[in-house]
C-alpha positions in Angstrom: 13.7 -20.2 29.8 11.8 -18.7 32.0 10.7 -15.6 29.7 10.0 -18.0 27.6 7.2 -19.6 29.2 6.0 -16.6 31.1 5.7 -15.6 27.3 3.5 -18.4 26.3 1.1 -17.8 29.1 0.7 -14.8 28.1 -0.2 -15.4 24.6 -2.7 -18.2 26.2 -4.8 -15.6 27.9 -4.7 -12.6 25.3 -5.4 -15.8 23.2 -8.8 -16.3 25.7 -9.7 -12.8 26.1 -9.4 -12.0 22.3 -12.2 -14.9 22.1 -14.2 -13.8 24.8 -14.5 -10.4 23.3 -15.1 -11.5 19.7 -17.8 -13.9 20.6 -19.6 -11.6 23.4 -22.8 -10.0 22.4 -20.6 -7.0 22.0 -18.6 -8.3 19.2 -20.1 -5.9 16.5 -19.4 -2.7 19.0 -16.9 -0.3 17.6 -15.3 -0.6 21.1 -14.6 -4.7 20.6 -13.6 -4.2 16.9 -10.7 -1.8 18.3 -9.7 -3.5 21.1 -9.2 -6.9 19.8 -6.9 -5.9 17.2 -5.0 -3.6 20.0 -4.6 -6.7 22.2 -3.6 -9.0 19.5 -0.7 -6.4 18.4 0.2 -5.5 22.1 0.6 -9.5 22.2 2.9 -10.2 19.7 4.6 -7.1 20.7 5.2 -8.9 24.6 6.0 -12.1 23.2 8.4 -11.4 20.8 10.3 -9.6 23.3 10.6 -12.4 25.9 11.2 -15.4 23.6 14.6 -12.8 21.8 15.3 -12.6 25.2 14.5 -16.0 26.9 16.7 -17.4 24.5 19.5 -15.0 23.9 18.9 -14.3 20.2 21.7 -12.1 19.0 20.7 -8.6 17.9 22.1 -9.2 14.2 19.6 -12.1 13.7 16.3 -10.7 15.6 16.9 -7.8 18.1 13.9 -7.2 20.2 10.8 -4.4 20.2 12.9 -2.2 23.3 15.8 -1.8 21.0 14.2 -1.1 17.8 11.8 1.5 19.5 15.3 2.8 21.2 16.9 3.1 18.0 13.8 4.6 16.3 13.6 7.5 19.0 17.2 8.0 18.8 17.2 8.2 14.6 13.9 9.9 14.1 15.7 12.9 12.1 17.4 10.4 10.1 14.0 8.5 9.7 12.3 11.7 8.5 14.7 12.1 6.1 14.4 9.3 4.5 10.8 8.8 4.7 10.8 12.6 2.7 13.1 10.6 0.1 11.1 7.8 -0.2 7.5 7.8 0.3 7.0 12.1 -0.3 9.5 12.2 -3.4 9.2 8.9 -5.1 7.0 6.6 -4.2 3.9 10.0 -3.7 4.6 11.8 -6.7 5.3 8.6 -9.1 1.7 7.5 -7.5 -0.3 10.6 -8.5 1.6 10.9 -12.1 0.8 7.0 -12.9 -2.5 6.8 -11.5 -3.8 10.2 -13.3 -2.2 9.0 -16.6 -3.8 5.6 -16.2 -7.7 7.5 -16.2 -7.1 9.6 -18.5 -5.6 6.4 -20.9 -9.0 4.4 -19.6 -11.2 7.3 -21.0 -9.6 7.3 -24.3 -9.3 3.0 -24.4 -12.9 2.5 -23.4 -14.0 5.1 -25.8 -11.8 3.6 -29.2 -12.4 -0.1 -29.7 -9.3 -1.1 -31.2 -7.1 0.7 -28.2 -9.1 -1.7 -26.2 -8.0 -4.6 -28.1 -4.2 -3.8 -29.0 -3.2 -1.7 -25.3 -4.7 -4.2 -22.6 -3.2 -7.4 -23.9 0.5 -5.4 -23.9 -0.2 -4.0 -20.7 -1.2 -7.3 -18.6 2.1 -8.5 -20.5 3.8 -5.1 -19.2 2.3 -5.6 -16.0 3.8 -8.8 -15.1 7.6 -7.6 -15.9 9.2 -8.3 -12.7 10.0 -5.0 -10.8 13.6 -6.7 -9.5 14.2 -7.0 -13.5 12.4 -3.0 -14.5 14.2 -1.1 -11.5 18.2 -0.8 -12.4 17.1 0.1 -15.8 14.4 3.0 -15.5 17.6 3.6 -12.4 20.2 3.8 -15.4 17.9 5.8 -17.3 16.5 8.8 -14.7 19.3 9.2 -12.5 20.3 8.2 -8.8 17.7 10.5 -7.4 14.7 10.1 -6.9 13.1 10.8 -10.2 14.1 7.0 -10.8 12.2 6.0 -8.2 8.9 7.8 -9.1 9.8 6.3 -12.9 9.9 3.1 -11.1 6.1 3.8 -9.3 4.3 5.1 -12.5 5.3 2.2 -14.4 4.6 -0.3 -11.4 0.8 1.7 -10.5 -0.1 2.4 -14.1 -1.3 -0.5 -15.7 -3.1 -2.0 -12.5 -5.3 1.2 -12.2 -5.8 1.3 -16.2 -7.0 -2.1 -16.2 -9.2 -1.2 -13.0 -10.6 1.7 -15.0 -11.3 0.2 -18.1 -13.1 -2.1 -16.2 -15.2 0.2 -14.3 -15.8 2.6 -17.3 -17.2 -0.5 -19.3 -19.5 -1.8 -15.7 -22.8 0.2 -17.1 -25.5 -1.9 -18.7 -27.2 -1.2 -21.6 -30.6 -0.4 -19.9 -28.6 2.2 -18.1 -27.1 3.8 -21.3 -30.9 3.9 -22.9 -31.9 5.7 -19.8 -29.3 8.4 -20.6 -30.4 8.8 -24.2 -34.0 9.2 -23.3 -32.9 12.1 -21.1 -31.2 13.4 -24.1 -27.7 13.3 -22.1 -25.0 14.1 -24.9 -21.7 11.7 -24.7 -20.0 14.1 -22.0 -22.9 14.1 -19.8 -23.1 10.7 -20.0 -19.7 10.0 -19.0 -20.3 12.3 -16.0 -23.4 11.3 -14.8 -23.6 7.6 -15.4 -20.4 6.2 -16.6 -17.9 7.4 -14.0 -19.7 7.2 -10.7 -20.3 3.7 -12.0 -16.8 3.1 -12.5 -15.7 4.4 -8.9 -15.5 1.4 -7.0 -12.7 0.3 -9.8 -11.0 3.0 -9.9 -11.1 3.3 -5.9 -9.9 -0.3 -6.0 -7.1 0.0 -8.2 -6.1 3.4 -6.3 -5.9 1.0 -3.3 -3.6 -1.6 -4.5 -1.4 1.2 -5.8 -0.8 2.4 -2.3 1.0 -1.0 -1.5 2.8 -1.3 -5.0 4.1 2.5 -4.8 5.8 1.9 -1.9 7.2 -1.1 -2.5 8.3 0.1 -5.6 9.9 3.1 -4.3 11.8 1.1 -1.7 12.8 -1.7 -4.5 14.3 0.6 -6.4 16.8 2.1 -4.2 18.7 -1.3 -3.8 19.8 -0.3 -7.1 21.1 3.4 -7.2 20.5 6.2 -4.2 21.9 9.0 -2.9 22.9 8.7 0.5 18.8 8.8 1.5 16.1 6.7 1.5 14.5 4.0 3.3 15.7 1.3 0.8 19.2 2.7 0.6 19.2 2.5 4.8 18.0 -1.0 4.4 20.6 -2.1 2.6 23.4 0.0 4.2 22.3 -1.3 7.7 21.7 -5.0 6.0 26.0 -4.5 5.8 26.6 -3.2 9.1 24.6 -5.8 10.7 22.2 -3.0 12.3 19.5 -5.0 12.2 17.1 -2.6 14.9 17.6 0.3 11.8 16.4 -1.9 9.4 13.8 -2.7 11.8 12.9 1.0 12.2 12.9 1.6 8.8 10.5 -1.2 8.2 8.1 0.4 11.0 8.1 3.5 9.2 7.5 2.1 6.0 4.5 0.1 7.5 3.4 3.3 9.5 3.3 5.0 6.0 1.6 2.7 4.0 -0.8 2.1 6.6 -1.6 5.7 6.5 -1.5 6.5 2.7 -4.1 3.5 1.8 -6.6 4.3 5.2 -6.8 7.7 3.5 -7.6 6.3 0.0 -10.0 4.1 2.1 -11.5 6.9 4.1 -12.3 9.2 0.7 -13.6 5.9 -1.3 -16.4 5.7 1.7 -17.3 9.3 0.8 -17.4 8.9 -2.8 -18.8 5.6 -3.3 -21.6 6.0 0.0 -24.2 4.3 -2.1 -22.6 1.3 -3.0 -23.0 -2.1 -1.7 -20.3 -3.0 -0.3 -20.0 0.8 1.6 -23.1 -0.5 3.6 -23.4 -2.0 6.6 
């Protein structure tokens, strides 16, 4: 019981030194906007690891930070692996093949009126389709490798960034499109000039939400048919060993992943889109 309140004074003062900093004169320092974060992590990190042990938690229900970063260290090859399965194979390549179909669709929808009017409304229907209902049949379909699995991504990624797209291709106003003509832009110069760098921040945006949904997709879809590889497939496997601090590591390289893949997309949107609002400041 002890860890247990030693573990509670400790979140008290991180608690009061996480306020401190973010209502300092400092706050909006690039120093304070780092730190607080790392102290709030480092926290829960601490804490979780005295209360599993102040109270004797078995390992198969919550086994604590040492063990999972133990097991992690000890599996890393086996972690690669899968992570190559997973995220490089499936969830990367079904990404770039949905999102780049889903543009090129936009172009053509915003362009024909009545694609406009008979593809969205079938694809916001489409779109909702549960992926736990979509995933054992596009599994049955490709195979147990992981061309399933990128199936499983482009169908999960494409009509979020299409919609997106559309959006952002349709975002110019008129004023802007009378502008063009007066400069004697043809259609294609149009498109380049006006119509797509307006449309950026959509597109950006649904590139971002993809990043999440490839994953999970990805991951999803490996409950349902795998070779012996993959982060989902490790899940479950260790789910029926009852090794919970490998699922654990898996789920911290998942997170490390997904972290990574959208802070790139987020890092090359601020280059793109320097000039928008919501870039500034």
């Amino acid at each position: 019981m002890t860890l247990v309140i030693f573990a509670f004074v400790i979140w008290l003062v991180a608690w009061r030194v996480n306020v401190a900093l973010a209502n300092s004169a400092a706050s909006e320092t690039r120093l304070v906007k780092l730190v607080v974060p790392i102290i709030f992590g480092f926290t829960i990190l601490v804490v979780w690891e005295l209360v599993v042990r102040g109270l004797n938690v078995p390992l198969v229900i919550l086994p604590p930070p040492s063990i999972i970063a133990d097991t992690f260290s000890a599996k890393l090859p086996i972690l690669w692996k899968d992570f190559v399965q997973t995220f490089v194979k499936g969830a990367l390549s079904g990404y770039l093949i949905g999102c780049t179909a889903a543009i090129a669709l936009a172009i053509l929808v915003e362009r024909f009126d009545f694609l406009r009017r008979g593809l969205l409304p079938v694809g916001n229907f489409l779109a909702a389709l549960p992926i736990i209902g979509t995933a054992p049949i596009l599994v049955m379909w490709f195979g147990f490798d992981w061309h399933s699995k990128a199936a499983v991504v482009v169908v999960m990624v494409f009509f979020p960034m299409l919609v997106n797209t559309v959006a952002g291709l349709s975002e110019t106003t008129a004023m802007q499109r009378d502008l063009m003509k007066t400069y004697s832009a043809d259609p294609w110069q149009a498109f380049i000039k006006l119509r797509l760098p307006s449309a950026m921040p959509f597109i950006f945006n649904g590139l971002k939400i993809s990043t999440t949904l490839a994953l999970i997709g990805a991951i999803v879809a490996e409950f349902f048919g795998s070779p012996t590889l993959g982060m989902g497939f490790r899940i479950s496997a260790s789910i029926g060993q009852l090794a919970l601090d490998m699922v654990w590591a898996e789920i911290v390289v998942a997170a490390i992943a997904g972290s990574a893949f959208y802070g790139i997309v987020a890092i090359i949107e601020k280059g793109v889109t320097f000039w928008h609002p919501s870039q500034r400041g």
